[in-house]
C-alpha positions as CSV (number, residue, x, y, z in Angstrom):
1,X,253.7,139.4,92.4
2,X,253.2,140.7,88.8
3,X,252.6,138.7,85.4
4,X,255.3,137.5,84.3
5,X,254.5,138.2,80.0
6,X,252.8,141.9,80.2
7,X,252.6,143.5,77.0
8,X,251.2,146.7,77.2
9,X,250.5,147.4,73.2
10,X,249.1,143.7,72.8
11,X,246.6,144.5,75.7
12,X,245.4,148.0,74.2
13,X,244.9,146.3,71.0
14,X,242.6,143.1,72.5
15,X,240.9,145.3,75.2
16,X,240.1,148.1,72.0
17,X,236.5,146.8,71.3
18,X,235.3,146.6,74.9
19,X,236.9,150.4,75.2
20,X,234.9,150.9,72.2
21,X,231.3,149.6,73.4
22,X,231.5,151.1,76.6
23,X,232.2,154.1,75.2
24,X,229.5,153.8,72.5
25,X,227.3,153.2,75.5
26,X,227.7,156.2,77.6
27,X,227.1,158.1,74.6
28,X,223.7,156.5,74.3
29,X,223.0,157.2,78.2
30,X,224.0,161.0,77.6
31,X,221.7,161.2,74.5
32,X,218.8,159.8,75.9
33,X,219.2,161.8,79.6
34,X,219.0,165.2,77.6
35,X,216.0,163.6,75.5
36,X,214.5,163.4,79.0
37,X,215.6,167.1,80.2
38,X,214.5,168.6,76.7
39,X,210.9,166.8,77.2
40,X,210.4,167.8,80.8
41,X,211.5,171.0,80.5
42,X,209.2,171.5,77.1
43,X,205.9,170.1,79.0
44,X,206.6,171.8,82.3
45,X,204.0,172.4,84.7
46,X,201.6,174.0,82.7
47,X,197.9,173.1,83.7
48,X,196.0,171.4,80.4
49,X,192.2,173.4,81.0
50,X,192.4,176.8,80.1
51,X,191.7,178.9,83.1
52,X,192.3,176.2,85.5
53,X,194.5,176.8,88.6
54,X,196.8,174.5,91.0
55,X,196.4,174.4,94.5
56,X,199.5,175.1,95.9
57,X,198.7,173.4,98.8
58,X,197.4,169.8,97.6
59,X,199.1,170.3,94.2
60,X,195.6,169.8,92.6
61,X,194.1,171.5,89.6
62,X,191.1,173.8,90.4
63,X,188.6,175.7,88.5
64,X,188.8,179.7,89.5
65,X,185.5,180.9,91.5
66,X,184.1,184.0,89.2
């Protein structure tokens, strides 16, 4: 059973805004997700000491034995 007063035209035009927001909102969600790649891929996995080394195996930093 369908409605019996559909109006395609006058439905676009009231739905609009919503379309609008949502849209405006996955915008905002794409922005800020390559924010998050741009930042984790500029830190990386760099150690902070200079001369310090990661254990591969426990994924902890070590000083190098001279």
């Amino acid at each position: 059973m369908s409605a019996p007063n559909t109006d395609p035209e006058k439905q676009a035009k009231r739905h609009k805004p919503a379309l609008l927001g949502m849209t405006a909102v996955v915008i905002y969600a794409l922005i800020l997700l390559a924010a998050l790649i741009i930042w984790l891929a500029w830190r990386g996995n760099t150690p902070e000491e200079e001369g310090a080394m990661i254990d591969a195996r426990t994924g902890e930093t070590v000083q190098p034995s001279e």
